[in-house]
C-alpha positions as CSV (number, residue, x, y, z in Angstrom):
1,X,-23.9,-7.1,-49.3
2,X,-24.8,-3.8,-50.6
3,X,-28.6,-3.6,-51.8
4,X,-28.0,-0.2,-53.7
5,X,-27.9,-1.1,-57.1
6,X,-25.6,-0.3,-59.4
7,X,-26.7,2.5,-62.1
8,X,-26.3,-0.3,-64.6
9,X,-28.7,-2.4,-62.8
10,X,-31.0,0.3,-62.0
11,X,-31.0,1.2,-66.0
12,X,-31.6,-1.9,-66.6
13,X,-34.6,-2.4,-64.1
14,X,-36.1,0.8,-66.2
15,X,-35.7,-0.3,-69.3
16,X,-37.5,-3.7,-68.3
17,X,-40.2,-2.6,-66.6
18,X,-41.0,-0.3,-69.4
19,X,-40.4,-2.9,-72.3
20,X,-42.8,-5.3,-70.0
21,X,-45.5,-2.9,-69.4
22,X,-45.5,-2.1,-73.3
23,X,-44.7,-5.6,-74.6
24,X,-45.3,-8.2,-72.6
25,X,-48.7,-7.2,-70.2
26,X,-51.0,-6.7,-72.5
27,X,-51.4,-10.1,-73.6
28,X,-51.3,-11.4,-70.2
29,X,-55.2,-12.0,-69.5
30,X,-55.3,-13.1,-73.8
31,X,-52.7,-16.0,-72.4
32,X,-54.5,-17.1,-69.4
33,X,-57.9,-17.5,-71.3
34,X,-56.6,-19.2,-74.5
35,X,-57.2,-22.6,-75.4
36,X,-54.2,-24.6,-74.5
37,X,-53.0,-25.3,-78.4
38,X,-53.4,-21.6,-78.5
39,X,-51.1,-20.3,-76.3
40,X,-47.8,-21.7,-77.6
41,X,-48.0,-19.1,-80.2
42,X,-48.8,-16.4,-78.3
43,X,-45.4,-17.6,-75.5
44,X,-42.9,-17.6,-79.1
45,X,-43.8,-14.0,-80.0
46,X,-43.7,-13.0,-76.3
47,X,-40.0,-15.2,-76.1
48,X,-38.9,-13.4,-79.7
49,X,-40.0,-9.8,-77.7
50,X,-37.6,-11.3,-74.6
51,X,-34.8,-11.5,-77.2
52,X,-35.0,-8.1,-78.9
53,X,-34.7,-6.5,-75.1
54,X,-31.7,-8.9,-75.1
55,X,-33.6,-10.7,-71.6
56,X,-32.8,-14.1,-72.8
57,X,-29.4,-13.8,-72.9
58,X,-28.5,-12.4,-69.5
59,X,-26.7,-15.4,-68.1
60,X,-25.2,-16.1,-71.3
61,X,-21.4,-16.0,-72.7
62,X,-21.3,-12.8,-74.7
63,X,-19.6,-15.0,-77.4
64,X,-23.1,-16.3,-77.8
65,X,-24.8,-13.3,-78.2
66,X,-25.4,-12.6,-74.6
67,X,-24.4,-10.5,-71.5
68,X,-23.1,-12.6,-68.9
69,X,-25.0,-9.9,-66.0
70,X,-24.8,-12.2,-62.5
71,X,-27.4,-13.4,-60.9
72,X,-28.7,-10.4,-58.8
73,X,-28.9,-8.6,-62.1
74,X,-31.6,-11.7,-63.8
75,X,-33.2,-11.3,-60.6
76,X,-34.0,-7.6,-61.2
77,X,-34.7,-7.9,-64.6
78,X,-36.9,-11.2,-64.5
79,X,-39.3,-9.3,-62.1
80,X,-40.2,-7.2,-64.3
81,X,-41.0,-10.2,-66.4
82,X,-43.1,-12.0,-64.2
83,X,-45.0,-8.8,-62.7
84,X,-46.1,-8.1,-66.4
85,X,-46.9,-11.9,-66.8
86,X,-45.7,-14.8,-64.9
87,X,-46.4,-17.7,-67.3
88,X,-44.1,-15.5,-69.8
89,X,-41.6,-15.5,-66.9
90,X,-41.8,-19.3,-66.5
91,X,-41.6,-19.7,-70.0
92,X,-38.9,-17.7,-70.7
93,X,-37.2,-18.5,-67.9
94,X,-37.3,-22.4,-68.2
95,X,-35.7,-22.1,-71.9
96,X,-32.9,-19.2,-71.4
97,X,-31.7,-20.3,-67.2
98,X,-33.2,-24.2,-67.1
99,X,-31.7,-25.3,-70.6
100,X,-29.7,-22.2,-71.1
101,X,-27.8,-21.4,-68.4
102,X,-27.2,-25.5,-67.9
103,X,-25.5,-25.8,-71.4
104,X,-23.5,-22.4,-70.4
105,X,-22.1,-24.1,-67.2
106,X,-21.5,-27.5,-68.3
107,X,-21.8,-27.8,-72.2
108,X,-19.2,-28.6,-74.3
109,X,-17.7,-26.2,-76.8
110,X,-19.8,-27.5,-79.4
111,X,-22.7,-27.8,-77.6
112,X,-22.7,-24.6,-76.8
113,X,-22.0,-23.2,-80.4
114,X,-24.9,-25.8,-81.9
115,X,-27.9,-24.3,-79.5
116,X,-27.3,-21.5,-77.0
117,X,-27.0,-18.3,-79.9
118,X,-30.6,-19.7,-81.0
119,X,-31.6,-19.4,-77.3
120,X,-30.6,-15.8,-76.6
121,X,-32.2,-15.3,-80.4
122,X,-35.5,-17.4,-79.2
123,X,-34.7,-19.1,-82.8
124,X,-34.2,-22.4,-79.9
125,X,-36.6,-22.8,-77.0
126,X,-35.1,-25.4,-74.9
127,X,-36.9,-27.4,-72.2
128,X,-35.6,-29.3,-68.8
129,X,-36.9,-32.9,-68.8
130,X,-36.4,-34.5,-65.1
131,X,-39.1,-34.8,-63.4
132,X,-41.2,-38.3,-63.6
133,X,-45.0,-39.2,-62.3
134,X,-43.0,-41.0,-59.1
135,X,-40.2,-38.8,-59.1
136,X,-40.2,-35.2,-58.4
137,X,-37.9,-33.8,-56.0
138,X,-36.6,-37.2,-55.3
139,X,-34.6,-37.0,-58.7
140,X,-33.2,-40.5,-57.5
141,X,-36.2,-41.9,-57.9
142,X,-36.6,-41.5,-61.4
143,X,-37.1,-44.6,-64.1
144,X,-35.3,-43.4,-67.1
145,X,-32.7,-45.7,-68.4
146,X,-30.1,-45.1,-71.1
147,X,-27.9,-47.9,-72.3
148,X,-25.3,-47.7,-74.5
149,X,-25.6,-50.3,-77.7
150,X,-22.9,-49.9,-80.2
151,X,-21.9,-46.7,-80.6
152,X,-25.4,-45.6,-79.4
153,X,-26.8,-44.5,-76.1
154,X,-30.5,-46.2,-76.4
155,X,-33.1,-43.8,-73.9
156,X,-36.0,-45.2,-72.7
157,X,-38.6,-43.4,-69.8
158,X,-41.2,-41.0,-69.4
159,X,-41.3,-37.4,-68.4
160,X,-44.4,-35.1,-67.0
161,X,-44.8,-31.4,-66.1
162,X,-42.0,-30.2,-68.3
163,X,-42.7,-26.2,-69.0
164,X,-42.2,-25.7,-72.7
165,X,-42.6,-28.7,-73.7
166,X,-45.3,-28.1,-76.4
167,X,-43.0,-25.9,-78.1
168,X,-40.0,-26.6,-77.2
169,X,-37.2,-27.6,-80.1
170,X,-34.9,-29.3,-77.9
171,X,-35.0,-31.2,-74.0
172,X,-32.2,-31.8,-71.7
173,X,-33.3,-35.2,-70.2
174,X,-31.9,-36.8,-67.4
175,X,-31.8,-40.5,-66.9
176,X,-29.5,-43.0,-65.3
177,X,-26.8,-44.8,-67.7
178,X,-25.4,-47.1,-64.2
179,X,-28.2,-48.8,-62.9
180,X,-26.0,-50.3,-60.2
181,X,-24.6,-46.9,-58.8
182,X,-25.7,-44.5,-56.2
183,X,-27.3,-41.7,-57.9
184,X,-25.0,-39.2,-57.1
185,X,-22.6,-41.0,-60.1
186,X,-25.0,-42.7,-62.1
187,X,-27.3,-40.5,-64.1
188,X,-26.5,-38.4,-67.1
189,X,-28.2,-35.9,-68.9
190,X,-28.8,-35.9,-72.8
191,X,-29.5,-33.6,-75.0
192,X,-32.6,-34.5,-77.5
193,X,-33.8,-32.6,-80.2
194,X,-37.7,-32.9,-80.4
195,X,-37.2,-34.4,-84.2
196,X,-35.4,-37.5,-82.7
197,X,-37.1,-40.7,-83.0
198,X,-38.6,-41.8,-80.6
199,X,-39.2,-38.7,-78.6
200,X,-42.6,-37.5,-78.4
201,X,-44.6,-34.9,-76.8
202,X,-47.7,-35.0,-75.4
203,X,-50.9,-32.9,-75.3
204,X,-51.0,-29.8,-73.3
205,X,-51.7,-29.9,-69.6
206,X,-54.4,-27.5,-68.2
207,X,-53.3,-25.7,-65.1
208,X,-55.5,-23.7,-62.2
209,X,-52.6,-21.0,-62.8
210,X,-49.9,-19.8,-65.4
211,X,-52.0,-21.0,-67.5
212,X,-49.9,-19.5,-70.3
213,X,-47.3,-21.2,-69.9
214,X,-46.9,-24.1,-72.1
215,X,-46.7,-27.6,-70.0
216,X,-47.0,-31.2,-70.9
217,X,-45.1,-34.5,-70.9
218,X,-42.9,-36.4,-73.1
219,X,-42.4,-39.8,-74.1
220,X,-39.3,-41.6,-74.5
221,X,-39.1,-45.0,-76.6
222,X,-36.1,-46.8,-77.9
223,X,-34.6,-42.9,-78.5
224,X,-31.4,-43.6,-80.0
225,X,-28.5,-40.8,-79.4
226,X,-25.1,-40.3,-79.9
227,X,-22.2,-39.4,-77.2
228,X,-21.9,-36.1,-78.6
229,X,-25.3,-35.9,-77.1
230,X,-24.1,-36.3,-72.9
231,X,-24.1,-33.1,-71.6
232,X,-20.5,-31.9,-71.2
233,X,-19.5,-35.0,-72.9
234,X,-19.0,-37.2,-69.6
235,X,-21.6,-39.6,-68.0
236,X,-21.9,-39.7,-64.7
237,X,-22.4,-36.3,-64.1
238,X,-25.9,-35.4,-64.5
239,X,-27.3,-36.0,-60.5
240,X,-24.5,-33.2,-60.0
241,X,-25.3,-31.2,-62.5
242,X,-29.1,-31.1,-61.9
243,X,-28.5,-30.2,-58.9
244,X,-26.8,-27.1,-59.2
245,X,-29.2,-26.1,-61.9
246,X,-32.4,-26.5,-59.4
247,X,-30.6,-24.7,-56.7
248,X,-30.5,-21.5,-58.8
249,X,-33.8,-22.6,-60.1
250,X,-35.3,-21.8,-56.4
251,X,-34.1,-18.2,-57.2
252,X,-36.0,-18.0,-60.2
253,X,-39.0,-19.0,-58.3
254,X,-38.5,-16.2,-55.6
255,X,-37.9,-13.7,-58.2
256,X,-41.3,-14.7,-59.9
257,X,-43.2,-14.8,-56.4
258,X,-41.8,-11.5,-56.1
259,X,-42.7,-9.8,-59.6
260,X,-46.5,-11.3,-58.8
261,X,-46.6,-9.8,-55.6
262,X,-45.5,-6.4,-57.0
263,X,-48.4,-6.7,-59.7
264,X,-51.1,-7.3,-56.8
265,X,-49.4,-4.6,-54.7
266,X,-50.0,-1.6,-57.2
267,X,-53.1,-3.1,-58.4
268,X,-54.6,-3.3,-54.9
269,X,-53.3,0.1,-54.0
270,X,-54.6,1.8,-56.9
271,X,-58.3,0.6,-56.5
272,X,-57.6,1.4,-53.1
273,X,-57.0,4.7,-54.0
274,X,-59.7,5.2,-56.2
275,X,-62.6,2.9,-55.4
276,X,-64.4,5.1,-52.4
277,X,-66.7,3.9,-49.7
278,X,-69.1,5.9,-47.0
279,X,-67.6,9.0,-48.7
280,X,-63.8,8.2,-48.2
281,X,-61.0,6.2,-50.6
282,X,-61.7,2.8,-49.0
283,X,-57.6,3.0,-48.4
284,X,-57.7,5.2,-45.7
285,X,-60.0,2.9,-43.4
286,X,-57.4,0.9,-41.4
287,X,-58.4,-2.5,-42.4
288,X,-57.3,-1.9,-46.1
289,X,-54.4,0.2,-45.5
290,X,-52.8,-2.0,-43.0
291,X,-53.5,-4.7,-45.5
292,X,-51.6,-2.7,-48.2
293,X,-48.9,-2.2,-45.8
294,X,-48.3,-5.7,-44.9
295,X,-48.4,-6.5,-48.6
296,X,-45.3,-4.0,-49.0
297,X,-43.7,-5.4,-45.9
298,X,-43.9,-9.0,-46.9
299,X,-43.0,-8.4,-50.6
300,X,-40.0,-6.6,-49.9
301,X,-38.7,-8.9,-47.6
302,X,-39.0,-11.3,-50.0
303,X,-36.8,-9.7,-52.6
304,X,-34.3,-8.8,-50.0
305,X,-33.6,-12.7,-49.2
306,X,-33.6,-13.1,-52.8
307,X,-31.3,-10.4,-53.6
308,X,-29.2,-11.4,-50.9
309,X,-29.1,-15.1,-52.2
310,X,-28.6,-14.6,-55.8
311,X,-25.7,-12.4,-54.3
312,X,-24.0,-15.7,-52.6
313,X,-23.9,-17.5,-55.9
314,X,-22.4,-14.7,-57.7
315,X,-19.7,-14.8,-55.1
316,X,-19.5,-18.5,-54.5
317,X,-20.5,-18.5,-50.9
318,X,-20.8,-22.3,-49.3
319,X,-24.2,-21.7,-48.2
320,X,-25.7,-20.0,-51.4
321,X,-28.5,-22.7,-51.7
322,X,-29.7,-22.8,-48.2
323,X,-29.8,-18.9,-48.4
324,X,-32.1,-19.8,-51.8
325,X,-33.9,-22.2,-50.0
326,X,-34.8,-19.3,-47.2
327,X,-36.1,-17.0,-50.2
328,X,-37.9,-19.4,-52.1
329,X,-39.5,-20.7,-48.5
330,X,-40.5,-17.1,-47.4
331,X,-40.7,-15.3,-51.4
332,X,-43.4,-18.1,-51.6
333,X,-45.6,-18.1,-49.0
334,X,-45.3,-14.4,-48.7
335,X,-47.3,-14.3,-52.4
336,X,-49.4,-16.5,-51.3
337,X,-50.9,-14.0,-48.5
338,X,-50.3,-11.0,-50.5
339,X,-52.3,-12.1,-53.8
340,X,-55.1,-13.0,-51.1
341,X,-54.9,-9.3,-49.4
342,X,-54.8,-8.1,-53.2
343,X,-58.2,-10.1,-53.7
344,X,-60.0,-9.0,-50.4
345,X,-59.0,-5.3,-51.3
346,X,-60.6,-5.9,-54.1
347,X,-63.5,-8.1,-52.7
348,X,-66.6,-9.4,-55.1
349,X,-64.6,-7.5,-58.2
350,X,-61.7,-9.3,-57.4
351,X,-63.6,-12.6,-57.8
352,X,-64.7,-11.7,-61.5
353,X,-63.1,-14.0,-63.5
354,X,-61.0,-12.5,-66.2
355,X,-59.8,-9.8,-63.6
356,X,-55.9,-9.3,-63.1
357,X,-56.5,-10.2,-59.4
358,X,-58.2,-13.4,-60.3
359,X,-55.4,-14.1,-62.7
360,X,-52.5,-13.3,-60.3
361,X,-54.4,-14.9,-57.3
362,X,-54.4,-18.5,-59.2
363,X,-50.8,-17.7,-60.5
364,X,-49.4,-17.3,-57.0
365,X,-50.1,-20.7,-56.0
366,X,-47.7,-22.4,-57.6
367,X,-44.6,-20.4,-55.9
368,X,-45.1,-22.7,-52.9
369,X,-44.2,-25.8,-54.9
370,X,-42.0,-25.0,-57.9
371,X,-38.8,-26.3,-57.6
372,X,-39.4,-28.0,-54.5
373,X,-42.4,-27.3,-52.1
374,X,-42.1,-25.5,-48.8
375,X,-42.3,-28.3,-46.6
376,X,-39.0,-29.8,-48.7
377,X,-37.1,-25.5,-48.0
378,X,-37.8,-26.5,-44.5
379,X,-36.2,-29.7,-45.0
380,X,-33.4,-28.7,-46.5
381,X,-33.5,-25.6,-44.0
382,X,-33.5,-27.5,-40.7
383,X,-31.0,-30.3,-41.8
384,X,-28.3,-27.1,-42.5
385,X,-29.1,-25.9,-39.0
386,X,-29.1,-29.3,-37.0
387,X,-25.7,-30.1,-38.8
388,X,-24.2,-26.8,-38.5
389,X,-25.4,-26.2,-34.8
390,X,-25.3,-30.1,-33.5
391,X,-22.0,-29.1,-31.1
């Protein structure tokens, strides 16, 4: 692939990283210390900013008010997101790519007419219900049953850690409707407006990190829905479907490793550059420069991979989501060391709580389990290569 970007992509990059720095940073530390029924309000204005710069709509039909950019183009644009505030980022991008992008790829006509214009408007925040207390990335393993009564699909189960849940006005929920089949033709995803009885939400979960972002579980009892509610109108099709969804999901989670590594880069190089020590900038004493230097290395890297995998999917290349497993696996642990080099620049004022290292040191954790932890990338990783190279 070519890693020059286009001059649309590069105006794009420029116009998001100024729109971020103006908009969206600084309410970033106001968002990590508010209480957790406080925050919601603060992620809506920050989603309704998203959808004036048009962010929301990136992977969206332009019929629908969006732009239809491919993938590589998100990538560049959600960086900017996520350095400027990552629990924006996951916000954002759990209603516009998790609930969005799934209802533009497999959404009926009128699905897609009822809720994805409100998404690129942020008028909709829409919320991806799968995971379970026993079933995370084992998405078989989930205990959510819909059975169909009448002319009614009756939803029973319970659903944790779903980002945006709190505010969210509408949850695709996946469940099985075939109890006897293998998973792969037995679940199907519903979509379940927050209003519906039944469905409740409960109270928001505290996290060490993106801490902003608006998380909690929901509650599914005797939740009656109609078949105009089945995602794409068919059952059956919702292991499938989740699947591809959670592959592209990996890229979102690289893209966001990246954007938080670029935050602790400049901020580490700066105080670098202007914190001094025994008379000289504390940068130019090889153990912080070669620290700064890695922290470049590794970041960039990491948005190569992602680049370079966000580039298979827009062409439709067979091994697109082992090339996202690769970026989330390295993207991930690469933030993990750079947000710690960030905080030893830094040292005892990078411990402070309330700093931006402090904030972006907590926030990096969670890029080596989103969307599957790194020890499931390897998984997924070796298999590809013991298949591939068996002979």
């Amino acid at each position: 692939m070519d890693y020059e970007l286009t001059n649309d992509q590069k105006e794009l990059q420029q116009d998001m990283a100024r729109f971020c720095k103006e908009e969206i940073a600084p309410k970033a530390n106001v968002l990590d210390e508010s209480p957790r029924d406080k925050t919601g309000g603060i992620i809506k204005e920050n989603l309704k900013k998203l959808a004036r710069a048009n962010y929301l709509g990136l992977g969206i039909e332009a019929r629908y008010g969006g732009r239809n950019l491919d993938l590589v183009s998100q990538c560049i644009a959600g960086e900017e997101v996520a350095k400027a505030c990552a629990s924006t980022f996951l916000s954002a991008w759990s209603s516009a790519y998790m609930f969005g992008a799934m209802l533009n790829l497999f959404g009926t006509d009128g699905q897609k007419d009822r809720y994805l214009p409100g998404v690129v408007k942020a008028d909709i925040i829409g919320a991806l219900a799968y995971t379970e207390p026993d079933a995370g990335v084992d998405i078989a393993g989930i205990k959510t049953i819909a059975v169909k009564k009448g002319d009614k699909w009756v939803i029973n189960g319970t659903k944790d850690l779903v980002t945006n849940a709190p505010i969210a006005d509408v949850f695709l929920v996946l469940a099985y409707t075939d109890t006897d089949a293998e998973s792969s033709s037995g679940m199907t995803i519903f979509i379940i407006d927050k209003d519906t009885n039944g469905l409740s939400v409960g109270k928001p979960i505290e996290t060490m990190g993106l801490r902003g972002a608006p998380i909690a579980g929901i509650n599914i009892d005797n939740c009656e829905v109609s078949d105009d509610s089945i995602l794409g109108g068919e059952t059956g099709k919702g292991f499938s479907q989740i699947e591809r969804i959670l592959e592209n999901g990996k890229i979102g989670m690289a893209t966001m490793s990246v954007g938080i590594g670029m935050a602790c880069m400049e901020g580490a190089t700066q105080y670098a550059k202007d914190r001094k020590a025994f008379g000289r900038q504390i940068g130019k004493f090889q153990e912080v420069g070669f620290k700064l230097a890695d922290m470049f290395t590794y970041n960039d890297l990491g948005r190569m991979l992602t680049y370079r995998a966000a580039w298979g999917f827009d062409k439709g290349e067979k091994e697109a989501n082992i090339l996202a497993s690769c970026a989330k696996l390295f993207a991930g642990e690469a933030i993990t060391n750079i947000a710690n080099w960030s905080l030893h620049v830094f040292a005892g004022h990078g411990y402070l709580k309330g700093t931006d290292v402090e904030r972006l040191y907590r926030d990096a954790r969670f890029c080596e389990i989103g969307y599957g932890t790194s020890e499931m990338q390897r998984s997924i990783i070796s298999k590809d290569a013991l298949d591939k190279f068996a002979s």
